[in-house]
N, C-alpha and C positions, 0 to 999 in steps of 0.2 A: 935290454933297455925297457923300461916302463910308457905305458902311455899316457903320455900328458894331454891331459880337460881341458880347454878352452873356454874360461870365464869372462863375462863383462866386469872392469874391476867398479867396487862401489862406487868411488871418489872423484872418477872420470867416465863419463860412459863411453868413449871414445875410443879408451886406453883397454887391451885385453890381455891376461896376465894366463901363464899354463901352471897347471897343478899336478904334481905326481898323487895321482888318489891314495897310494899306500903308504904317504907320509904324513897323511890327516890324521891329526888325531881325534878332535871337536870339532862340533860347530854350533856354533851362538846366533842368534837371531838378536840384530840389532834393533828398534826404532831410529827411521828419519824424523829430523825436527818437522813440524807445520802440516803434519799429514799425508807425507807422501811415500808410506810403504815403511817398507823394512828391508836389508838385507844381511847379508851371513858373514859372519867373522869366524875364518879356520881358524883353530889352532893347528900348529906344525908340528913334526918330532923334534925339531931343531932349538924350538922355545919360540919363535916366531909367528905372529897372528898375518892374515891376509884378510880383508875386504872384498867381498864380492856380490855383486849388485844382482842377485836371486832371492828366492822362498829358500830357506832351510830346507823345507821339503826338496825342493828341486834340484839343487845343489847335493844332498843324500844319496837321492838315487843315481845320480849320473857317479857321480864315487863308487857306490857300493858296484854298480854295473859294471868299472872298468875296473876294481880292484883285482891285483894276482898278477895282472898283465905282464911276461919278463920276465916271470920269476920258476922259471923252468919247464 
């Protein structure tokens, strides 16, 4: 089994969504409207985008960190 990251998601900061790091394929740096940041939009293997309320930087390294995980 893979380990899944622990994200705040962008749209809710309340709400936290888990990611399998070895199924990212991108990630896109959004702009928030009125100057309040930015955060990351994954792309999936599946075709599927996710939202998540980090730096692109920051969100990278915790991927690239637990990528392999489970996979023998």
């Amino acid at each position: 089994m893979n380990k899944l990251i622990k994200f705040q998601y962008a749209h809710n900061w309340e709400e936290r969504v888990f990611v399998d790091p070895n199924e990212v394929v991108s990630i896109q740096q959004i702009r928030k409207d009125r100057g309040m940041g930015c955060f990351s939009r994954l792309s999936m293997k599946n075709g599927t985008t996710l939202d998540i309320g980090a730096e692109p930087e920051d969100v990278a390294k915790e991927i690239n960190r637990n990528r392999g995980w489970g996979n023998g």
